[in-house]
C-alpha angles and dihedrals in degrees: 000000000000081000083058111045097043087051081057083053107047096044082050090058099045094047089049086053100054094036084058090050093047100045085047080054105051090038088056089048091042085052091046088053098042085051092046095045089050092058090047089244106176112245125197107253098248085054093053089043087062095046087038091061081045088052096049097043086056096049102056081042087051146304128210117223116191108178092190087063121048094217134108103224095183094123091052089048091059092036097061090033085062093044083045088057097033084058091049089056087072090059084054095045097046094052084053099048084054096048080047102049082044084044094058085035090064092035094050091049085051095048091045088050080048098051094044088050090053096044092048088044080049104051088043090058100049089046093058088046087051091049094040090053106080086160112117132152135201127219113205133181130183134224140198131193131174105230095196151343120292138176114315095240097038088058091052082066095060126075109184084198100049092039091049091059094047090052090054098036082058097050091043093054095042083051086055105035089052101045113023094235137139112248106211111207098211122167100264089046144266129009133193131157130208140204108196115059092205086060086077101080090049080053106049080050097054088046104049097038080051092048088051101049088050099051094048076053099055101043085079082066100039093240117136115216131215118185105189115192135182126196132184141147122274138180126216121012100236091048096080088146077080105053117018096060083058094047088036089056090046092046090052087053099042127146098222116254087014130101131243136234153162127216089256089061095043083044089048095039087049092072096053113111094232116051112189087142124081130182150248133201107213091174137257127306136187114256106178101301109345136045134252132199115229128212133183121218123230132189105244115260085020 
């Protein structure tokens, strides 16, 4: 409806307009040829049809008769009677450029309540989608560093490389055996989706008491152990453009032995009924285009 009525207005505009230009144009060629007509100035005769249908439009409107001055100013009559109407167009004009600047100022407030309605219906939206995803998935990787020199023949027995892979192979399959899941070996490490957002807490346990009981393992060998670990939030499991850059870019920023995390995961773990786990903020970070916050997650008391 508002649509509607500014697009009145502005074809009024526009029409007024052109009528006033057009009323300015045929008064100053109503004066020439007064002036001309005045002076006998011979007209070609299509040019004096058209006057003569002027004149006698004037003269049933109404005809001026000055006895003191022998001239017809009939022309002149009709000339100043069409500046006169083009002037009281502007009266017309300005009451509807004020209509019309009342007019955007209501269509504006409308459009701003309707995009606030639809931001807030948005955000909504996205909120109960957000709700409504339990699905997350961790990324962890596993490394191994000789702390220092041993017996010659007792270092023979340890293969960083090889060790490394058992530790991992073992991780990989509790992981499995304990919650039924798929483990994913990408390059950048270890990938396993999962489907119920209140298994996470079962699963930072089994991490870190894993973590633990390797590195008191490996103390005999002096090799120190980091297990570095990402989690976030993902949707569906074969979308994994939309998930892995994000655990690939926390991975790459890990604190060893500590778990990390983004703001949507600490939001979503917020809603589940039992909390042991508390947060970090380790600051914010450039991933592509945009930036991240990155938490770690701690054990509480911890």
């Amino acid at each position: 409806m508002f649509k509607l009525a500014k697009k009145f207005v502005d074809t009024s505009l526009y029409s007024m307009k052109a009528t006033q230009a057009c009323l300015i144009f045929i008064s100053l060629m109503t004066m020439i040829y007064f002036i001309l007509n005045l002076m006998n100035v011979p007209m070609p005769d299509a040019i004096k049809s058209i006057f003569d249908v002027i004149y006698n439009f004037q003269s049933a409107l109404y005809k001026p008769e000055l006895a003191l001055i022998p001239v017809d100013f009939t022309f002149m009559t009709f000339a100043i009677e069409m500046l006169l109407i083009a002037g009281l167009l502007v009266y017309s004009q300005s009451f509807l450029i004020e209509f019309e600047e009342h007019l955007n100022k209501v269509i504006k407030d409308d459009n701003r309540r309707y995009e606030e309605k639809f931001n807030k219906n948005l955000a909504q939206d996205a909120k109960r989608i957000e709700n409504q995803n339990n699905n997350f998935a961790i990324l962890f990787n596993i490394k191994l560093e000789q702390t220092s020199k041993m017996i010659y023949d007792q270092q023979k027995k340890v293969d960083l490389p090889v060790k490394k892979q058992e530790t991992l192979n073992r991780l990989r399959s509790l992981i499995v055996g304990t919650f039924g899941v798929y483990v994913e070996q990408i390059p950048s490490g270890s990938l396993v989706f999962f489907n119920d957002v209140n298994q996470c807490n079962k699963l930072f346990d089994l991490v870190l008491d894993f973590q633990n009981k390797v590195r008191a393992e490996f103390q005999a060998y002096n090799i120190h152990v980091d297990i570095l670990t990402a989690v976030c939030i993902a949707g569906k499991h074969d979308r994994k453009d939309s998930y892995v850059p994000k655990l690939e870019k926390l991975l790459s920023l890990a604190m060893p032995n500590k778990i990390m995390a983004l703001n949507e995961f600490k939001a979503k773990y917020a809603t589940l009924k039992d909390k042991t786990y508390e947060f970090t903020d380790l600051g914010t970070y450039a991933l592509g285009e945009n930036f991240i916050d990155v938490l770690s997650i701690n054990k509480k008391g911890y």
